[in-house]
N, C-alpha and C positions, 0 to 999 in steps of 0.2 A: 300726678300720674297714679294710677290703681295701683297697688300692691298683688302682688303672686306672690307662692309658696312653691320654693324647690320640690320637682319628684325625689330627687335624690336626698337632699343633706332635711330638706324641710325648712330651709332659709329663707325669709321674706327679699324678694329682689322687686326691683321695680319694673314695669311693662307698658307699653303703650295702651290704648282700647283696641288699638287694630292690631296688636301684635297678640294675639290668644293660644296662638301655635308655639311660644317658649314657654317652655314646661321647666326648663334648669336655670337657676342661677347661672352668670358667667364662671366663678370658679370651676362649677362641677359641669357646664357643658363644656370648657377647655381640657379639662381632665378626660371628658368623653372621646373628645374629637382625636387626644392625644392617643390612649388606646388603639381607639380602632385605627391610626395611622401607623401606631407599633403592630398592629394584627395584622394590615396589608404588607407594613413591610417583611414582618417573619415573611410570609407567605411567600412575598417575591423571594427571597433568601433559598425558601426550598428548592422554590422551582428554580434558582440559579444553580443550586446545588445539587437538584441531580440533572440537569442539562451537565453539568461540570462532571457527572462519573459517568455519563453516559460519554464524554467527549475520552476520559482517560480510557474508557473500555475500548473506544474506537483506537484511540491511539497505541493503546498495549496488542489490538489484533494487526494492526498497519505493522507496528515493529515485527510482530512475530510474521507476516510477510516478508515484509524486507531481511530478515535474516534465513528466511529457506529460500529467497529468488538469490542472495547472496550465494547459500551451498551452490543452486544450480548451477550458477554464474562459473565456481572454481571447477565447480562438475564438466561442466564444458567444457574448461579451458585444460581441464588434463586430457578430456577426448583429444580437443583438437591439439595439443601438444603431442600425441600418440599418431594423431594418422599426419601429423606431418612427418614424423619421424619415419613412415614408414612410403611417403611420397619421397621423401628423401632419399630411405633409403634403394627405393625402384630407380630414381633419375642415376646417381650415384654407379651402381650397378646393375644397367639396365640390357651392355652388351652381356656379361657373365650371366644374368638371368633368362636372356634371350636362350644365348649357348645351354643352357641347364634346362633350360624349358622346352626347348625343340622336340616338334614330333617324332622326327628321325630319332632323338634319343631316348626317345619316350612310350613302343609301339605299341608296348601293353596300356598306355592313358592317353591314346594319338587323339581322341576327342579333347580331353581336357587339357593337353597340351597343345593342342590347337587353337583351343579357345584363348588359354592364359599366353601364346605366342602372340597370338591376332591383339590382346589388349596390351601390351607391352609395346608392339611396333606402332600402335596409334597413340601409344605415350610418345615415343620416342621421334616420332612425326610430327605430334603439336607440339612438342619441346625446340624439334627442329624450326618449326615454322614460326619460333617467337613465339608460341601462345605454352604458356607452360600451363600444368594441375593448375585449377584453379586455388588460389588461396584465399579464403577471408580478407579483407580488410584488415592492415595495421600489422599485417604479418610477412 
């Protein structure tokens, strides 16, 4: 078999006649092949690592989400802890509000104790009829 000479080290290795296309020795093309396999892998490494702070980015803006849809959540539930309080407290005292709300006793606001009579008697009519204020779910 002919003789070649390494590009790299300058080493005589041996080659076929049809093999004209290896230019290295095996030491020094295993050493090459290695390399550029350590190159492709950094590379994949980067690009695993910033897929990986692009994913903590996403994950650090979801929490900061879920911790204001939490405030609204308790936001709500003090509303709606407030206007039961005060559906409660309309069914509760619903004749004395009547009485206090009447237009008869009211001639100087007979509009708007007319109004707040008329919505008070149609509480006290859906209450009557089984259908109470509506309440939320779970409450």
């Amino acid at each position: 078999m002919p003789a070649a000479r390494c590009e790299i080290c300058g080493a005589e290795f041996e080659r076929a006649p049809n093999e004209s296309w290896k230019k290295l020795c095996y030491p020094c093309w295993r050493e090459k092949q290695e390399k550029s396999q350590v190159v492709a892998l950094r590379r994949r490494l980067a690009s695993l690592e910033d897929a990986l702070d692009e994913k903590d980015s996403l994950i650090a803006s979801l929490d900061g989400l879920v911790d204001y849809q939490e405030q609204v959540i308790a936001h709500l539930k003090e509303r709606l802890a407030h206007t039961e309080g005060w559906l409660t407290l309309l069914q509760q005292h619903s004749r004395f509000l009547l009485l206090a709300c009447h237009p008869d006793r009211n001639p100087a606001h007979a509009d708007t104790a007319t109004a707040v009579t008329q919505a008070l008697l149609a509480l006290r009519k859906q209450e009557a009829a089984g259908n109470p204020a509506p309440r939320p779910p779970g409450h």
